[in-house]
N, C-alpha and C positions, 0 to 999 in steps of 0.2 A: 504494500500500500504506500503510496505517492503522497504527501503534504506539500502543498505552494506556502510557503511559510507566512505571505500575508492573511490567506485565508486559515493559516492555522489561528493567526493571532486575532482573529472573530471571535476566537475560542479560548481568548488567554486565561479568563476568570474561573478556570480548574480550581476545585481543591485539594489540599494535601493529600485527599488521598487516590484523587486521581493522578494528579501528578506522578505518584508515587507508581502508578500503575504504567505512564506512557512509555514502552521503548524508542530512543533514538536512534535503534538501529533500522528501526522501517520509516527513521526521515531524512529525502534526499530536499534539500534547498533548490528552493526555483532559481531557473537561471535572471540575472537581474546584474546590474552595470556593479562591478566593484566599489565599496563606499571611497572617498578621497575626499580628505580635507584640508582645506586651504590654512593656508596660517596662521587665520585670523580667527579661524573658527573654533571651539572648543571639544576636544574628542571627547566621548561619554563613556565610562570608564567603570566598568561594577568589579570588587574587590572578592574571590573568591577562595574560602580556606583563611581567617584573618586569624589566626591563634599568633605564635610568635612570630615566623620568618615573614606572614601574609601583614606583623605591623610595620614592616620595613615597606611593604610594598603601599600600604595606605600612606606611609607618611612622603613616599617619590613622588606619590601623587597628586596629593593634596596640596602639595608645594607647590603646586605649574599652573602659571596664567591660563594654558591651552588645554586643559583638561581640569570637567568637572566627576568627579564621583557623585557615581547617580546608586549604586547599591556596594551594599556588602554582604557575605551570603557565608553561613556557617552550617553545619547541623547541632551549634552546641548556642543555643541560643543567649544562655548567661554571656558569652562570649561577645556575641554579637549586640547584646544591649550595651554593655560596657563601651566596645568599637563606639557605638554610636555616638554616646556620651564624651568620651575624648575627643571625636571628630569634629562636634560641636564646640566643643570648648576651645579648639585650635582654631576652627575655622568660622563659627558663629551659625552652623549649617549641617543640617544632621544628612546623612545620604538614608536612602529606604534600605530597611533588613529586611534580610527572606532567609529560610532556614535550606530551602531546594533553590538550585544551581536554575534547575529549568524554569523558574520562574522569570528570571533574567534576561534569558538568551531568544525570548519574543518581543523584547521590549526594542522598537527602532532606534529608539536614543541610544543605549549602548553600541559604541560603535568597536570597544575592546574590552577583554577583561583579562585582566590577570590571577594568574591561581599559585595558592603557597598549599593545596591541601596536604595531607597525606600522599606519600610516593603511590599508592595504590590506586587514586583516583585522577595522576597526570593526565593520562592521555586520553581516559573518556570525557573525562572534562574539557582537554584542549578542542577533542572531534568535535562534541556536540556544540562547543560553540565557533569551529569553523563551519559547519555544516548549516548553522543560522545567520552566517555570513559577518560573524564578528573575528577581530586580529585577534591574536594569544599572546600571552606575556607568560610562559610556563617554569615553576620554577624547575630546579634539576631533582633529580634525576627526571628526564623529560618522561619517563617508564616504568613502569612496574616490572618489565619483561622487555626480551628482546622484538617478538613480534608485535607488540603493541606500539612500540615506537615507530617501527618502521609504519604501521597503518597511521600515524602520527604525521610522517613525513608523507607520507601517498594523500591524504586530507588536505597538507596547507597549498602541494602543489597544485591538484586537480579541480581545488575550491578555488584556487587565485589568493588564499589568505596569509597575512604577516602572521611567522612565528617566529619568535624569541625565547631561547634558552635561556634561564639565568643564571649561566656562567657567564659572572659579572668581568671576570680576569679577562676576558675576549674585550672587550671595552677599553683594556689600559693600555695608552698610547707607547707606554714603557717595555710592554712583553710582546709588541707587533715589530717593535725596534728591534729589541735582542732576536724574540723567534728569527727575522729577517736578517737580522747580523749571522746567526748559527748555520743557516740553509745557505747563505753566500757562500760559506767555506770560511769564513777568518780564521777558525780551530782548527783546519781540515774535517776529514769525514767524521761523521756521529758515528761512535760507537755503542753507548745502551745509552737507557734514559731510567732512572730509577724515582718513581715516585711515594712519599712518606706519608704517612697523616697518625702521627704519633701526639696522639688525643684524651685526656683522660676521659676514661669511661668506668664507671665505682659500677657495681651489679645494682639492681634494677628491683632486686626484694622480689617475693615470691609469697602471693596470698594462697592460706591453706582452703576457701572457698573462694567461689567466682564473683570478678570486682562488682558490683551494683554501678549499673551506669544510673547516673543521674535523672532525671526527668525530664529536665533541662533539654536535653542530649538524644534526638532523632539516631538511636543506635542504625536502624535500620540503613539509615541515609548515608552513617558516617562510615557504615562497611563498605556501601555501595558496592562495587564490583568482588570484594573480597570476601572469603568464607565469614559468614556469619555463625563466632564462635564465644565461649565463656573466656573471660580474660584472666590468666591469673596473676599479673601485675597488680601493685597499688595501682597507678595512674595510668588512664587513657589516654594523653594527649602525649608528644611527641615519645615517648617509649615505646611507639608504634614502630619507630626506626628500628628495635631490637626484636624484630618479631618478622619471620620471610612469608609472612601472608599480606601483611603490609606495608614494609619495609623492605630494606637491602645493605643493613647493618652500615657500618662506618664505611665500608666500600662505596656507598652507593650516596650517603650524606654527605662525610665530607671529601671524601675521597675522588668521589666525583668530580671536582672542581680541580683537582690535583693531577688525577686521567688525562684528563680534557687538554690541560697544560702539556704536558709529556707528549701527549698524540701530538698537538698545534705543532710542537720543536721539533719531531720527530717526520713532520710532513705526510703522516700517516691520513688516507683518506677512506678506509675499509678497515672491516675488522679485522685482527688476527686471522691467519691459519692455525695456530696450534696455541694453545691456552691451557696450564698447569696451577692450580694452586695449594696450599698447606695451610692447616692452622687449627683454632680452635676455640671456642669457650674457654675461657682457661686463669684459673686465679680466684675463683668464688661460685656459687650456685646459684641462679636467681631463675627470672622467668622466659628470658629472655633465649632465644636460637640463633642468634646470629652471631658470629667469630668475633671474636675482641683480639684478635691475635691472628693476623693472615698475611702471608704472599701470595701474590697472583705474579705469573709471568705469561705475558703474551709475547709471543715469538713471529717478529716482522721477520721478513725475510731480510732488508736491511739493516737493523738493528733491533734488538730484546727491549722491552718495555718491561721494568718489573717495576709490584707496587708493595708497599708493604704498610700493612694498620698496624698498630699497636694502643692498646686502651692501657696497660699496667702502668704502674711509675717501673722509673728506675732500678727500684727493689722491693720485697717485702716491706721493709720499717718504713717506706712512704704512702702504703694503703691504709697507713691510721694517721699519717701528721703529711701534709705539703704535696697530697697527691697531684693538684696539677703544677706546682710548682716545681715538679721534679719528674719530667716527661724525657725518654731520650731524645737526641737531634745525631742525625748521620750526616758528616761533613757539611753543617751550618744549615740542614733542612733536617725543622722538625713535621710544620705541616707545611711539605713543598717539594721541590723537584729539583733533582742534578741531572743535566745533561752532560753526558763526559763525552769530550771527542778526542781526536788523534793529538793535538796539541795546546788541549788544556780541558775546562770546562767551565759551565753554567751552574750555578744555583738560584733559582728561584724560590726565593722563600716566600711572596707574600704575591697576594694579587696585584701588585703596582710596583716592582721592584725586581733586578735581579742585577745577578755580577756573576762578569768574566774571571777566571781564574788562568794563569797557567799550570803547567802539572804538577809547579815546584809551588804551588802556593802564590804567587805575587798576583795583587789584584790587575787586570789589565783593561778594564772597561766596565763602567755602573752605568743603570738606566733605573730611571724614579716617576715616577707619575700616574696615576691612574684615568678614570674616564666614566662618565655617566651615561649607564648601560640602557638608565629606561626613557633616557633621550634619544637615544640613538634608535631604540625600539617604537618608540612616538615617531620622530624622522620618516622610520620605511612605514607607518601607518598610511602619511601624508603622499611617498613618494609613490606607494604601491609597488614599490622594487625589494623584493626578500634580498636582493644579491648588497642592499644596502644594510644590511643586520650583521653585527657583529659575530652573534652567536645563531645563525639559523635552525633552524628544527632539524636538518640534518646534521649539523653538527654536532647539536646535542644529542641526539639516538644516536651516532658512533660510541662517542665517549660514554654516554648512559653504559650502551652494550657492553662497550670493555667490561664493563661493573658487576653487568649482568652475567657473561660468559665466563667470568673468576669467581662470581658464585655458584653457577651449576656443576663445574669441577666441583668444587669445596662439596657441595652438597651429595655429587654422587661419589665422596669417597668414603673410605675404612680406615679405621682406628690401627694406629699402626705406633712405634718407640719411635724416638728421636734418629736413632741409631740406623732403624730399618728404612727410614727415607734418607736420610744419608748417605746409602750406602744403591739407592738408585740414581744418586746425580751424581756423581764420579765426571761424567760425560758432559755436565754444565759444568762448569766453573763459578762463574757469576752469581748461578743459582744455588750453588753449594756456599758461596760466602754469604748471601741471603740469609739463608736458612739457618748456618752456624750461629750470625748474629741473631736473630731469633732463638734459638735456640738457648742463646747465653741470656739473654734478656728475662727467657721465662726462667732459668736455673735460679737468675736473684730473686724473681718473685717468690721462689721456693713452688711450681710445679713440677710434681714428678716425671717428668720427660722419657723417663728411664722404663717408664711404664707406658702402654700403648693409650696417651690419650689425646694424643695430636691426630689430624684425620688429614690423610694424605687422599688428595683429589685424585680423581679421573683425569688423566691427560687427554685431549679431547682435541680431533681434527677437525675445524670447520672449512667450509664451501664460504669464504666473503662473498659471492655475487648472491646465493642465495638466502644467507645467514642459516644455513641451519648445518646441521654435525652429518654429515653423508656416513652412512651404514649405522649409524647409532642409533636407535629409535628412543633409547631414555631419553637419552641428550636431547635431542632434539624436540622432543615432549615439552620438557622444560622452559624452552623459548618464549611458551607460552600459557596461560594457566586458563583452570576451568573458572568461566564469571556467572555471575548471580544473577538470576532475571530480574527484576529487565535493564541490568547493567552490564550491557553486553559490548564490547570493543567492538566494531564493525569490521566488515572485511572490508579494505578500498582499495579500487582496481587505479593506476593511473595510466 
């Protein structure tokens, strides 16, 4: 069944639980002139997902002559009164709350919306609102999974709509300089690129019944495409990250932003062919599934990509006193990225900053300054040109994927000693000095290493043109997950 989206919106005065009922998998958007606005004009901007990262995005906004916020949109609704209430008090001007997305996305005035929800409701969120012909401001991981992103990217092209990644680092006039200083050759040839995100993460507590969601709090809404299950965390809000029904652990949080980097320097513009990773849960028992402790190595055919999380301190005696103040850092990146080439290398530790080294150490070249991501995202609203986005939607579903394809390994392996995966990388190098330093990392935290409770992933062949694992059927299962009616990712053809 066919909707013209003006004649749907004859019908916008749905209730909740209709709404709740429509899929936007059976609505294709009437063909109709691409929106463009002039400079003078004010884009209409609804805020969607506003808990923490979604107040960074209400306050870019609210700040710009050229754009007015016309909603904000949550399923936690205490949340959403509050938004409202500070938004007023900054700006003298409450925007409309709605607790459902789709309430939004018939409304003409909106001409973009931006989303911080939950990673598990990226890309249905971003679809159904290119598919009502509004731009997208999505934050990272742009995915829940690998093929949902790609249906991500087949949307913004096939729609004609602006999408933006919020890998804000794409933006810094500082790391377009260096990346472009490194692919010249001034180092000679790249040799790997190793990215950190050594992060404190304390475990997450672990309730002996299941959490009571609020009332507040449209559960329904806020699983939306993910299993609708009992929680046994204290908290529902961002501890969602430590959970692979909703989440994609510190890989996929901050990690992401760290990938993204590596890939840019690395000039990589497809996934891996072959992607390994290691790690674990490791250091406390909580509720939480997702690795506090992992390497991933994706293997370019010109140069290895490794990444490596770390949530512990330093040692044992900092998980009760100074734990984020005593995080490791590998050659001056704690959460950031070395480029090493033939005749020196790159650190990039921050989103607006990096430095040249030689191999002996001597600095040889600094770059500083960052860049305003959701300017640049307002710009290609105006120009109608994606080629004018810093961070496009395909750029973010590469890097997303890396994140993704280092946790399907992770997930499809076996618990194995320190010793027994050791003694498989003889044949890396790079990956065996990875891994040692992990290794010694967890010995301070005092985990038993010596016992099999590290999980050594599946080493995994991928097809880049098609993204999926040729001859694997697990693997390739993986890419993408069973969704919950009527929150269903669409298939798009481009």
């Amino acid at each position: 069944m066919t909707y013209n989206r003006r004649r749907f919106l004859q019908h916008a005065a749905f209730s909740a639980a209709a709404a709740s009922s429509l899929s936007r998998t059976e609505w294709v958007v009437a063909e109709e002139e691409p929106q463009s606005k002039s400079p003078n004009e004010k884009i209409g901007v609804a805020c969607i997902g506003i808990g923490g990262r979604g107040g960074d995005h209400i306050s870019n906004f609210i700040g710009r002559d050229d754009v007015e916020l016309l909603y904000i949109c949550d399923a936690d609704e205490k949340i959403g009164r509050n938004r409202q209430r500070e938004i007023e008090g900054r700006t003298g001007k409450q925007p409309q709350f709605v607790k459902d997305m789709r309430a939004v996305f018939d409304d003409p005035a909106v001409h973009a919306i931006s989303t911080a929800t939950p990673n598990h409701w990226h890309s249905l969120a971003s679809i159904w609102a290119m598919q009502a012909g509004k731009d997208v401001y999505v934050e990272k991981p742009v995915s829940h999974n690998v093929w949902e992103g790609r249906q991500c990217v087949n949307a913004a092209r096939s729609l004609g709509r602006i999408c933006q990644c919020g890998t804000q680092s794409r933006s810094s006039q500082s790391l377009h300089e260096a990346a472009g200083w490194v692919q010249e050759g001034h180092l000679g040839a790249i040799q790997y690129a190793i990215g950190t995100c050594y992060k404190p993460r304390p475990g997450i507590g672990r309730l002996n019944e299941p959490l009571k969601i609020p009332d507040e709090i449209d559960y329904d809404l806020w699983c939306g495409p993910a299993a609708m299950v009992p929680l046994y965390r204290p908290k529902l809000h961002y501890d969602w990250h430590w959970d692979f029904n909703t989440g994609n652990g510190d890989l996929g949080n901050q990690g992401i932003h760290q990938m993204d980097i590596a890939r840019w320097f690395l000039g990589e513009a497809a996934l891996s062919p072959r992607v390994v990773s290691f790690g674990g849960r490791l250091g406390y028992e909580d509720a939480g599934d997702t690795p506090n402790t992992q390497i991933v190595m994706h293997a370019y055919d010109k140069a290895p990509l490794i990444f490596e999380v770390r949530g512990l301190p330093k040692a044992k005696e900092f998980q009760q006193r100074g734990w984020g103040d005593n995080m490791d850092a590998f050659r001056g990146s704690q959460v950031g990225v070395i480029v090493q080439c033939e005749q020196g290398y790159v650190v990039i530790p921050s989103y607006s900053a990096a430095i040249a080294y030689s191999n002996d150490g001597e600095q040889i070249k600094r770059w500083s300054g960052g860049g305003d991501h959701y300017a640049n995202f307002l710009k290609a609203c105006r120009s109608r040109n994606h080629a004018d986005l810093n961070a496009d939607i395909l750029d973010g579903h590469l890097s997303s994927a890396l994140c993704h394809t280092g946790n399907i390994s992770y997930q499809m392996g076996q618990k194995a000693t320190a010793r027994e995966i050791s003694d498989t990388l003889s044949a890396m190098p790079l990956l065996a000095e990875s891994f040692d330093r992990m290794v010694a990392h967890l010995r301070a935290n005092d985990v038993p290493v010596d016992e099999p409770v590290l999980t050594q992933g599946a080493a995994l062949s991928m097809d880049p043109a098609s993204e999926t694992f040729p001859g694997n059927a697990e693997a390739s299962s993986r890419t993408t997950r069973q969704y919950r009616a009527p929150f269903i990712v669409p298939t798009i053809e481009v």
